[in-house]
N, C-alpha and C positions, 0 to 999 in steps of 0.2 A: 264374589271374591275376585282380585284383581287377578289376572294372567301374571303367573310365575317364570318367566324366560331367566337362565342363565347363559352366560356365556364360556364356551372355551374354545380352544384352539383346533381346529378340522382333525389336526393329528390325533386329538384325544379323546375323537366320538366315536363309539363304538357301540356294537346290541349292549350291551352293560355298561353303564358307566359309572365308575364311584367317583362324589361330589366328595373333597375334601375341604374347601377352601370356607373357615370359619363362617365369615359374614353369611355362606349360602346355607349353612347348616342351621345356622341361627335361625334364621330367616322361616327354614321350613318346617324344625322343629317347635323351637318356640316361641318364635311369631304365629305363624298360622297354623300351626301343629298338627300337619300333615302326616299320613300315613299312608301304607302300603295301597297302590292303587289310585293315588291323586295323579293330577297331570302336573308335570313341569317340561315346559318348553325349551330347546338346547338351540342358540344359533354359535353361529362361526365365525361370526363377521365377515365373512367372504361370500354373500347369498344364498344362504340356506339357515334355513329350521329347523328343527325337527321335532316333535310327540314323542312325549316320556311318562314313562312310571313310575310314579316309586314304588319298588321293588322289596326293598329293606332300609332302616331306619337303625343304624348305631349309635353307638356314644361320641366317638370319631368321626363318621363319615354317615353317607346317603349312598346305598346304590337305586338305580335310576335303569330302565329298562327303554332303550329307543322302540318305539311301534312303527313311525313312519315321518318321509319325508313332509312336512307340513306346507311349507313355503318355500318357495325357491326364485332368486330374483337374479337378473343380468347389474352388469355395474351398470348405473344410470350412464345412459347416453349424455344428459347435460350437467354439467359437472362447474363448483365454482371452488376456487381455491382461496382461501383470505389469509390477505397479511396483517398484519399487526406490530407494532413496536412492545418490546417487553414494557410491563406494567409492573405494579403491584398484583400480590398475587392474589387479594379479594376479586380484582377487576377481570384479570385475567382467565380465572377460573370461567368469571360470569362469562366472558365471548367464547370459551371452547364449550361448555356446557349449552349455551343458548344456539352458538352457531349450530350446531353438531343439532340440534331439536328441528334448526329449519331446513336441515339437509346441506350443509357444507359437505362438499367431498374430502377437503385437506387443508390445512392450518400450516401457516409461513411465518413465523416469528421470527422478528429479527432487531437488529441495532444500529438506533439513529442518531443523531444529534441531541435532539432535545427527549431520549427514553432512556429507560434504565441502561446504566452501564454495566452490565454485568452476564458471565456466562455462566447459564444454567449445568448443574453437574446430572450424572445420569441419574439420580433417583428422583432428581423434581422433573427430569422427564420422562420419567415413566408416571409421575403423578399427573403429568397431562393426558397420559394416555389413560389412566384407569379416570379420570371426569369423563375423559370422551367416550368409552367404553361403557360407562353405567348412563351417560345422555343415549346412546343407542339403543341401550337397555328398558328407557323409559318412553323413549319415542317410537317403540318400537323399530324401528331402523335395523334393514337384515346388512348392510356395508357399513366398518368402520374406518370414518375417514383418516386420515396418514396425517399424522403430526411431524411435519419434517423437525431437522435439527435447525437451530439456533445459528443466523448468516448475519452476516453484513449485508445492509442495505444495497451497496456495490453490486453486492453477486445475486439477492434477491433480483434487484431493477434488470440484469439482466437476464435473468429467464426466459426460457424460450417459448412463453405461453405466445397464442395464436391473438387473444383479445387480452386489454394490460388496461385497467382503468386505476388511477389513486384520486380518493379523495380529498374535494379541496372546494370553499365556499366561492372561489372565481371560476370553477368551472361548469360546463353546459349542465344542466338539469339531466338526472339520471335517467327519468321519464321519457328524455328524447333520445339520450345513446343506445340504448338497450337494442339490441335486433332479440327480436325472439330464437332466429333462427342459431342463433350464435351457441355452440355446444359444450366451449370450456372456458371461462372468464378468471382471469387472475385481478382480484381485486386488493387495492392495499388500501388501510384508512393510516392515519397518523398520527403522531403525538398529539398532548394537549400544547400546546404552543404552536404548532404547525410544524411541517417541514423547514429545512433551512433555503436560502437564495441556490446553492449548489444543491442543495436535493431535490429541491423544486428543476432546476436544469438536466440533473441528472435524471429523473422520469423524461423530460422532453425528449433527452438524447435515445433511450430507450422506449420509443412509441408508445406511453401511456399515454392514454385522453383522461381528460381531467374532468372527474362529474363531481358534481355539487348535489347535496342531500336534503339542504334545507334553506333556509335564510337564516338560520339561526347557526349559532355556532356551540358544537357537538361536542361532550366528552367520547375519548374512543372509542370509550366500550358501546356508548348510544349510537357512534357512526358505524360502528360494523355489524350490530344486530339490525340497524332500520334500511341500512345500503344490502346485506343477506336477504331479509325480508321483501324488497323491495325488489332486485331481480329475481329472486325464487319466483315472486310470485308473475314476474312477466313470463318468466322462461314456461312457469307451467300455464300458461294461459295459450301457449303457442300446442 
């Protein structure tokens, strides 16, 4: 049987806990039709697990009985932030869900020239957050990464990350920029049509190196899971 982890908020773990929340009840009554004395695993997104009970089994609700601390993890020392231009929301879904599985720390969404024009209202982002909360969920992941709000490319490009890379099929091979030792990368990929001539200057202006992913040329969603992929996997080699 697969490992049952839910998520809630640190505030709301406690020796007993009642599960109220539909999808989880569902899940454990009649999906896998759990009873008193199974385990269900509790994290917080803030590095901790915990071992649980169930206790009792209602019509409404699950209570849940914590035993012990199970896991417990520091925020990763090497950390990558990606940006993104708003999408479609099939596409989009797929980079928070995919990044989020390869250990993105945090999600930069923002508005370019050639990407959707439009500002997200708060329930479609709280719908990125609950993708990215059940990708932690599946990837086991004890940190949920930070879905910032919705910028202008402007105020993105100036961020005061320490390493700034955007991609782009004229720039150096990602193979050779990467330092391993490097601990926090803000990476942006770009629209399908590319950046424009002033946004391509405007990363100059603000110290981005420009790496290249492939010889081919990328839709976004392809350049930000194989560009993630791709320095995870330097960083954790270091």
């Amino acid at each position: 049987m697969s490992k049952i982890r839910i998520y809630l908020e640190k505030e709301r773990i406690s020796d007993v806990i009642e599960i109220t929340s539909p999808p989880n009840i569902h899940k454990i009554k009649d999906v896998l039709r759990l009873g008193p004395g199974a385990e269900v695993f509790v994290f917080d997104g803030e590095g901790r697990e915990y071992l649980c009970r169930i206790k009792e089994v209602k019509k409404n609700s699950v209570f849940i009985k914590k035993e012990k601390e199970q896991r417990k993890e520091k925020l990763p020392d090497k950390r990558i932030i990606l940006g993104f231009p708003l999408l479609r929301e099939q596409k989009l879904d797929f980079i928070l869900q995919k990044a989020t599985e390869l250990g993105v720390s945090g999600f930069c969404p923002f508005i370019c020239r050639r990407g959707l024009q439009v500002n997200p209202n708060a329930n479609k982002l709280n719908r990125w957050r609950t993708i990215v909360i059940e990708a932690v969920r599946q990837s086991e992941r004890l940190w949920i990464p930070r879905v910032q709000g919705v910028a202008s490319l402007d105020e993105v490009a100036k961020k005061p990350y320490q390493v700034k890379l955007v991609g782009s099929i004229k720039g150096k091979s990602i193979h050779s920029v990467i330092d391993k030792k490097w601990k926090e990368i803000f990476l942006i990929v770009g629209p399908e049509g590319d950046f424009s001539a002033e946004e391509v200057e405007l990363f100059k202006e603000n110290n981005f190196n420009s790496v290249r992913l492939s010889t081919n040329t990328l839709r976004t969603e392809t350049a930000a899971i194989l560009s993630v992929g791709i320095i995870r996997s330097i960083l954790d080699a270091g």
